[in-house]
C-alpha positions as CSV (number, residue, x, y, z in Angstrom):
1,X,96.2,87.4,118.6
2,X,99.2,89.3,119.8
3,X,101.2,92.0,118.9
4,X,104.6,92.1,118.8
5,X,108.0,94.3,117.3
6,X,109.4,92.4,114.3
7,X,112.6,90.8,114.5
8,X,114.5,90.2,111.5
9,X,113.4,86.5,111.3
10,X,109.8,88.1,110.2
11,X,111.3,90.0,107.5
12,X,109.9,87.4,104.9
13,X,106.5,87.5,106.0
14,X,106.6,91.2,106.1
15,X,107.6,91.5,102.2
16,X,104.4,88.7,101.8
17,X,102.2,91.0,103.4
18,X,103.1,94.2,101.5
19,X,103.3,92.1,98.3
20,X,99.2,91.1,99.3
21,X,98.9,95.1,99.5
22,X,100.6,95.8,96.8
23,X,98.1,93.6,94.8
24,X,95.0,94.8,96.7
25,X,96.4,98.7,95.6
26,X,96.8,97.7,92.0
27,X,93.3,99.3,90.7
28,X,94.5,102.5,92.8
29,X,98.3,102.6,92.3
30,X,99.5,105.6,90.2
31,X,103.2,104.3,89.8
32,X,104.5,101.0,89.0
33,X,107.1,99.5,91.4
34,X,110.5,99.8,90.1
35,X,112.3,96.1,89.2
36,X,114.1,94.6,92.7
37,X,111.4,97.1,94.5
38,X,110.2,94.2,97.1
39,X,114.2,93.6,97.8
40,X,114.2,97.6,98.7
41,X,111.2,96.8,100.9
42,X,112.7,93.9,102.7
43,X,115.9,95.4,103.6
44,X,114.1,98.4,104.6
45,X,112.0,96.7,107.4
46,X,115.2,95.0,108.2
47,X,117.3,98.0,108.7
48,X,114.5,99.7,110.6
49,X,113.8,96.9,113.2
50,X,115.1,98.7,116.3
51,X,115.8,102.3,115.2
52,X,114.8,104.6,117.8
53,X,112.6,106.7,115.3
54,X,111.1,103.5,113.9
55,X,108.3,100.8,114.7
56,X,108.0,97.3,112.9
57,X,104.8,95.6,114.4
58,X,103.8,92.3,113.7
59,X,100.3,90.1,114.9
60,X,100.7,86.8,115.2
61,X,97.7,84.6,115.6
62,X,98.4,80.7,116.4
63,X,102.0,81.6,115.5
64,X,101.6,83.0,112.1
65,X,102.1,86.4,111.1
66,X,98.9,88.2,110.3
67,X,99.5,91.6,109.9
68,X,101.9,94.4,110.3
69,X,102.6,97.9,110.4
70,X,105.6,100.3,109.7
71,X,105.7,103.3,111.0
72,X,108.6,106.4,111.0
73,X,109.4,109.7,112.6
74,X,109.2,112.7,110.4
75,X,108.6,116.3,110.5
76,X,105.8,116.7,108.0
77,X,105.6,119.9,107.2
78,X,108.3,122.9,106.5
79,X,106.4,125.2,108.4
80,X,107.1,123.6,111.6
81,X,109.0,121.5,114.1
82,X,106.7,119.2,115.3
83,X,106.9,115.8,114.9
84,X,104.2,112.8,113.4
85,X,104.8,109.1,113.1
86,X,103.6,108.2,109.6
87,X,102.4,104.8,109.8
88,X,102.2,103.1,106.1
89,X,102.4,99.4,105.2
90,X,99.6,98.6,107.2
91,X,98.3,95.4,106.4
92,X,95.9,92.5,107.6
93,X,95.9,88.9,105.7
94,X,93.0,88.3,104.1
95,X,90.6,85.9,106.3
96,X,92.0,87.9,109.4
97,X,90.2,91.2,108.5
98,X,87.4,92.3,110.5
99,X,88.8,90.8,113.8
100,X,90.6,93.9,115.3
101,X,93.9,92.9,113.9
102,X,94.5,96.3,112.5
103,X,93.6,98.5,115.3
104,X,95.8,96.2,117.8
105,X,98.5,97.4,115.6
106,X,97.8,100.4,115.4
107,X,97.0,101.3,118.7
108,X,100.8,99.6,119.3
109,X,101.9,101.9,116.7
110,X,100.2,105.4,118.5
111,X,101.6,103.9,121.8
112,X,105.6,103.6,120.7
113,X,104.4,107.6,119.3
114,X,102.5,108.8,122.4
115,X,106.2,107.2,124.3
116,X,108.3,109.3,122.3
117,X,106.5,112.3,123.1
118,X,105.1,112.8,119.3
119,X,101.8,115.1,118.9
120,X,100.9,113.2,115.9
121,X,99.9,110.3,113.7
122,X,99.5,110.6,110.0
123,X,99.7,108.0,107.1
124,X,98.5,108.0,103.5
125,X,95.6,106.0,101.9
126,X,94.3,105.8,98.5
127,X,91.2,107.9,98.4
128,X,89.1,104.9,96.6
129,X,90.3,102.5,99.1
130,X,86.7,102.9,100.5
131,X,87.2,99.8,103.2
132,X,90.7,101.4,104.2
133,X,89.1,104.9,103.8
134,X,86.0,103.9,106.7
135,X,88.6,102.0,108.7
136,X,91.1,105.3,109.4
137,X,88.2,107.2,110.0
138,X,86.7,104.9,112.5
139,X,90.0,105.9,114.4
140,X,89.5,109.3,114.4
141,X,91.6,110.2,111.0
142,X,90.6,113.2,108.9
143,X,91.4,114.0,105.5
144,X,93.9,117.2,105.0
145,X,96.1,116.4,102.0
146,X,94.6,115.7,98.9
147,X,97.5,113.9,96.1
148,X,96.1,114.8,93.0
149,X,97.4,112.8,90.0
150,X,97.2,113.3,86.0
151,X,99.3,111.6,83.3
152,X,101.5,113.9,81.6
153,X,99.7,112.9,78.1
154,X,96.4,113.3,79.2
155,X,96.8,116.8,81.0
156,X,98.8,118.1,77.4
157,X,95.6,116.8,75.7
158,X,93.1,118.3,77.7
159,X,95.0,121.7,77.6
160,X,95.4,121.8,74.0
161,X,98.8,120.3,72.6
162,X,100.2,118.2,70.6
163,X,101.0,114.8,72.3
């Protein structure tokens, strides 16, 4: 297994991969993709493959692509100047799981942050993504956001009004 920076020939494969996440986040999702949403996601690996303040990792195992992050420069917080990569879109084909895959590209990712000089590494999860969950905190990740969510008809019922 190897892990590489996409190139725009990958492209494809990436929007495959995210598409498998997409379908594995389905139980957990909160908001349904928009129409022409995977088209968004396609040209958005594209357009980031080679920005400075961007990462596009691939793992290729007997030539096929197995897995991929994403990763982006950002200033999380308001309060300060300090920067994080935020690695999302990380996913592993099914049948590859379980074989280091993911921490390859991760530890790819923190390396292309730990280059740039960036104190930190942050990324989002769904909280009952219990496999995803034990797998970031194997690496050392801690909880410090919680995203709460509530429909807009079931938080007017419980308080009280009228739908």
């Amino acid at each position: 297994m190897k892990v590489r920076q996409a190139t725009p020939e990958d492209v494809p494969a990436l929007v495959a991969l995210f598409k498998e996440l997409d379908r594995m986040q389905r139980d957990w999702r909160v908001f349904t993709p928009r129409p022409g949403f995977y088209d968004e996601v396609g040209a958005k690996y594209e357009a980031a493959i080679g920005r400075e303040d961007a990462v596009v990792l691939v793992a290729e195992a007997e030539g096929d692509v197995v897995g991929m992050a994403y990763g982006e420069l950002h200033v999380p917080s308001r309060f300060s100047d300090e920067r994080a990569l935020e690695i999302s879109g990380v996913v592993v084909r099914a049948g590859h799981r379980g074989k280091g895959v993911g921490r390859a590209l991760v530890h790819e990712a923190a390396r292309f942050a730990r280059e740039r000089g960036v104190p930190w590494v942050t990324l989002k999860v769904f909280a009952q993504n219990r496999g995803a969950m034990e797998f970031w905190e194997g690496l050392g990740f801690t909880p410090r956001v919680v995203q709460l969510t509530s429909s807009t008809e079931a938080l007017s019922a419980r308080l009280g009004e009228d739908g």
